[in-house]
C-alpha positions in Angstrom: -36.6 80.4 -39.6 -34.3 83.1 -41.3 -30.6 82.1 -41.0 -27.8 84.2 -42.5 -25.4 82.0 -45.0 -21.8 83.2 -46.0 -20.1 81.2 -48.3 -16.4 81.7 -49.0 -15.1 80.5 -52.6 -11.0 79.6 -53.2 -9.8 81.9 -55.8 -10.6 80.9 -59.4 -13.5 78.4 -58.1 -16.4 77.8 -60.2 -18.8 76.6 -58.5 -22.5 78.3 -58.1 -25.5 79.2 -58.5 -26.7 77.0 -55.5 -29.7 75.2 -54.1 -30.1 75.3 -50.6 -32.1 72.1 -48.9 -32.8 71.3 -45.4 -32.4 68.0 -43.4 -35.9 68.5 -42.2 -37.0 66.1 -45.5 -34.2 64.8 -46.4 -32.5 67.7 -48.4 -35.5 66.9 -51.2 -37.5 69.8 -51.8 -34.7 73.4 -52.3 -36.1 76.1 -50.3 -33.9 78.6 -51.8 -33.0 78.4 -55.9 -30.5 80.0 -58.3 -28.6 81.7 -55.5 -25.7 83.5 -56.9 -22.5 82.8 -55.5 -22.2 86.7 -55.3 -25.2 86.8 -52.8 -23.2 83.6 -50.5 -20.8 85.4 -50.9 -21.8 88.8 -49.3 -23.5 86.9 -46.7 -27.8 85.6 -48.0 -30.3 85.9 -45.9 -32.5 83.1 -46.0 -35.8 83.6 -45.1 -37.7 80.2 -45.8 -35.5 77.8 -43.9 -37.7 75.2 -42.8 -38.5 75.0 -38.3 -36.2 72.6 -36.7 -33.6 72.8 -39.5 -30.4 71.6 -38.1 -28.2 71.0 -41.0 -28.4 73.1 -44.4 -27.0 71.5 -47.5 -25.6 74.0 -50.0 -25.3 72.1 -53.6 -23.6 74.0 -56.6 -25.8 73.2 -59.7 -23.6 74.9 -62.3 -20.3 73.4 -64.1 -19.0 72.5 -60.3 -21.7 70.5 -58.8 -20.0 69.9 -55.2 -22.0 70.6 -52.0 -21.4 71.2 -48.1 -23.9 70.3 -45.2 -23.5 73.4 -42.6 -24.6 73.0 -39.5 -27.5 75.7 -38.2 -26.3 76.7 -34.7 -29.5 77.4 -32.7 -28.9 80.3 -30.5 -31.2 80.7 -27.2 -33.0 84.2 -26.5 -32.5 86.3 -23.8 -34.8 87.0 -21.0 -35.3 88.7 -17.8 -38.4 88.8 -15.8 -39.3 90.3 -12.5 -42.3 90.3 -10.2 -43.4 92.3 -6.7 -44.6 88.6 -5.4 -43.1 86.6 -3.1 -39.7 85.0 -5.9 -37.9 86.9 -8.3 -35.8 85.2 -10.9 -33.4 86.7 -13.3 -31.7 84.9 -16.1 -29.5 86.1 -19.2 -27.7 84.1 -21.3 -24.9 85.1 -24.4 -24.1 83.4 -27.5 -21.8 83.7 -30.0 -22.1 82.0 -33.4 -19.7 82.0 -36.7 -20.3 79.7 -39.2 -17.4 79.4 -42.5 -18.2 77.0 -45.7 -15.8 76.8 -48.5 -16.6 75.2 -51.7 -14.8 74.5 -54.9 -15.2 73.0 -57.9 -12.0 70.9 -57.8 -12.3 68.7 -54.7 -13.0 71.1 -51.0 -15.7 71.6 -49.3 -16.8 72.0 -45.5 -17.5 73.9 -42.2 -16.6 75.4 -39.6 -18.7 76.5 -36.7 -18.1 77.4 -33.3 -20.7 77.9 -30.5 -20.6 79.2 -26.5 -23.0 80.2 -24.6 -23.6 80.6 -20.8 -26.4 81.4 -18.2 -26.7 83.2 -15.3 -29.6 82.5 -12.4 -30.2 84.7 -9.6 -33.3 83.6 -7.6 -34.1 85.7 -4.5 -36.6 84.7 -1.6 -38.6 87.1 0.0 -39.7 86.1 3.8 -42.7 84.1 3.5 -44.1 85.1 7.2 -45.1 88.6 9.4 -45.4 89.2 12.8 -49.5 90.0 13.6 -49.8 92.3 16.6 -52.9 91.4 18.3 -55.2 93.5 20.1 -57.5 92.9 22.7 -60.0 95.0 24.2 -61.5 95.3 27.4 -64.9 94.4 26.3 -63.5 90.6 25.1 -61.5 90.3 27.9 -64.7 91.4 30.2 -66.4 88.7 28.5 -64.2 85.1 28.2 -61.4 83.9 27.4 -60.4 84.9 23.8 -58.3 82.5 21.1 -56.5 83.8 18.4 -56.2 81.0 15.6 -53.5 81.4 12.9 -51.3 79.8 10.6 -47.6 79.2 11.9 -44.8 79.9 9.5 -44.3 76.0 9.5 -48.0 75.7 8.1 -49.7 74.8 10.8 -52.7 75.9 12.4 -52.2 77.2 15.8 -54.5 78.5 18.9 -53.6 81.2 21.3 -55.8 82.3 24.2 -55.8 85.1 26.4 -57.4 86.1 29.4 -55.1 89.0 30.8 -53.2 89.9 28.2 -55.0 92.3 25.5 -51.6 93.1 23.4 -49.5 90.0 21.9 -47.7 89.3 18.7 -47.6 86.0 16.7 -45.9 84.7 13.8 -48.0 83.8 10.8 -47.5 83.2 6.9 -47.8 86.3 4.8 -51.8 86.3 3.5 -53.5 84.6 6.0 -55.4 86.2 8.4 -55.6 85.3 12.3 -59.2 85.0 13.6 -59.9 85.8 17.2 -63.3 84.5 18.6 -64.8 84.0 22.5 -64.0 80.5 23.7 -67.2 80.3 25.4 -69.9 80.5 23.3 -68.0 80.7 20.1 -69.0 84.0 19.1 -66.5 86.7 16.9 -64.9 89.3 19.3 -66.0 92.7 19.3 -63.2 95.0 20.7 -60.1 93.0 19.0 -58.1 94.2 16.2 -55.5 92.3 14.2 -52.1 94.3 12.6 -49.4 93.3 10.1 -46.4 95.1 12.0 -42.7 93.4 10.5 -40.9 90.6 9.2 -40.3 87.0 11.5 -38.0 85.4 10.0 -34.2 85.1 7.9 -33.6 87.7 6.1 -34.2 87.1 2.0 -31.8 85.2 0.5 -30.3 85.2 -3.2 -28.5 82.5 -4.6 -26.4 83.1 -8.0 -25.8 80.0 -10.3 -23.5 80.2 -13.5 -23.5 77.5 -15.6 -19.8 77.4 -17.8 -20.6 77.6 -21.4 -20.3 74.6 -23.6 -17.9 75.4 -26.9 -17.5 72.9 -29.9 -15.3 73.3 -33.5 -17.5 71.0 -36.4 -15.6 69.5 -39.2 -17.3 68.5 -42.2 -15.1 65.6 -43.4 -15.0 62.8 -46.0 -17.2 59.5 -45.8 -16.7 56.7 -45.5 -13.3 56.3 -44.4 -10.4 55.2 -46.7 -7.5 52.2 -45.6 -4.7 55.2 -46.9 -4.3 58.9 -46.7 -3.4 58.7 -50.6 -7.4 57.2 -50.9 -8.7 60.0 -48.4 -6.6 62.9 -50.6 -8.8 62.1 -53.7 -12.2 62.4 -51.9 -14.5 65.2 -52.8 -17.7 64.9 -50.6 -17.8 65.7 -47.0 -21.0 64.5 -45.9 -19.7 63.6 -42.6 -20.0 66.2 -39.6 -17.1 65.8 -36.3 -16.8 68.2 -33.2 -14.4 68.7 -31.2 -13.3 71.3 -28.5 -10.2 72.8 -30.1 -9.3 74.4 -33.7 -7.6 73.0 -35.9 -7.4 69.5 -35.6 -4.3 67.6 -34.5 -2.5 64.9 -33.3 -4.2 63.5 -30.2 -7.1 65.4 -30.4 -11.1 63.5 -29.4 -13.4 64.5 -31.9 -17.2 63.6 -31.4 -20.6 62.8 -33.2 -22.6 65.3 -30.8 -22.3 69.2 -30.3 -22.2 67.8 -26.8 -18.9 66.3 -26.9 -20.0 63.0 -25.4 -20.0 60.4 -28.3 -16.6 59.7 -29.8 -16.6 59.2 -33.3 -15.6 54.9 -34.0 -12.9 55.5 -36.2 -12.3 52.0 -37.1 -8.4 53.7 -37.5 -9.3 54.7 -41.5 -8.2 58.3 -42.5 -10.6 60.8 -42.9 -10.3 64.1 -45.4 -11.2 67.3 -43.8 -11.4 69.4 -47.0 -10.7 73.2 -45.7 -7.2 72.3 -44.9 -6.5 69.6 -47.4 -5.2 67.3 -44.4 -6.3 63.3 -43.6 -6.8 62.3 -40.5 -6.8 58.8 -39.4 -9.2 58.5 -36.6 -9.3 55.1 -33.8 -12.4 53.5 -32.4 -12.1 55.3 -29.3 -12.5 58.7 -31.7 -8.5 60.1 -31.1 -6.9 61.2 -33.6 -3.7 58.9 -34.1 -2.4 60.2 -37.4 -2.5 62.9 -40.2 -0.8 63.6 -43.4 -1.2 67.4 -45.7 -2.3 65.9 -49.0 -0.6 67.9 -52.3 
């Protein structure tokens, strides 16, 4: 995968060059070396990152040997397709991805990243069934009795006959073709024809679905969790990756172990460091946040 890093360093920071690892092993094997916090800076281009990387740790290997886990934000493509059958389905879908990491030599590190996408499906249904106008001539009707078999538009095979009448219409699915034969003997007709003349049913329809697009904040915060917000203040790793639906954090707010929002975060009520803004957070079993204090 290629992925596109930016790093943003607090003024006077040392930290840098970096390693980049993946989750996919573990974060053992770098697949990017010596990056220059220039390059992070000005936005790298990684072009190794392992398939199905879903969290990138960046680890300063200089004087300053902090690091920050950033979540990779998978993006879906977009697509439309078309076809002169019978169905046509459309679908598009936008995203919009920005990812932030600060790192410092001092004590902060983290992420911030914050996804939305949504879809769109239009599927329109062509009439699956046509009118046959059937012809039949004097020399068939001179003969016997004439049956027209044909497929219904429910799907089932059906028998007309005729004795009199040499010009009828029925209603058959679109493909199949009616076969007309003497009733007695069963021989093919002659003199008959068979023609495909309009539509017999609804008209198409089209049915538009939009699904609303999902949006989550992640937090990269300090683990584990500390009994004070004077403990939490002096952490320096933030291995530990929250989401929530709104930016910044606050008072009240859910956040969530899953980019879909469903699993609160257990708490346990111990304060949390989320390092971008200097601020603990103490977080309750049920994953609201109940308390925070800026740390000097």
């Amino acid at each position: 995968m290629t992925i596109l890093i930016t790093l943003v360093l607090p003024p006077g920071g040392d930290a840098g060059p970096f390693n980049l690892f993946s989750n996919t092993d573990g974060y053992v094997t770098p697949f990017a070396t010596n990056v220059s916090a220039a390059a992070l800076l000005a936005g790298y281009t990684a072009l190794l990152v392992p398939d199905g990387t879903t969290i990138i740790k960046v680890q300063s290997i200089g004087v300053c040997t902090n690091f920050v886990n950033v979540p990779v934000n998978v993006l879906p493509t977009t697509t439309t397709t078309s076809s002169s059958s019978t169905s046509t389905t459309s679908s598009t879908s936008s995203s919009s991805t920005s990812t932030t990491t600060s790192s410092s030599s001092s004590s902060t590190s983290t992420s911030t990243s914050t996804s939305t996408s949504s879809s769109t499906t239009t599927t329109t249904t062509t009439c699956p069934c046509v009118n046959f106008d059937v012809v039949i001539g004097p020399i068939d009707i001179a003969e016997s009795i004439v049956d027209v078999q044909y497929v219904n538009c429910a799907g089932d095979t059906t028998t007309t006959s005729s004795d009199v009448v040499t010009t009828f219409s029925v209603c058959g699915q679109r493909g199949t073709i009616p076969l007309i034969y003497r009733e007695t003997p069963p021989t093919s007709v002659v003199d008959s024809s068979v023609t495909i003349t309009s539509n017999c049913c609804t008209s198409p329809t089209t049915t538009t679905t939009t699904s609303p697009p999902p949006a989550y904040y992640s937090y990269n915060v300090s683990l584990p969790g500390r009994e004070s917000s004077g403990l939490a203040c002096a952490e320096i790793e933030f291995g530990f990756t929250v989401y929530s639906d709104l930016y910044p954090l606050d008072f009240g707010h859910t956040v969530y172990t899953n980019t879909g929002l469903t699993a609160e975060v257990v708490g346990g009520n111990l304060w949390y460091l989320w390092g971008i803004e200097g601020t603990a957070y103490q977080i309750g079993n049920d994953g609201v946040i109940t308390a925070f204090f800026n740390c000097p």
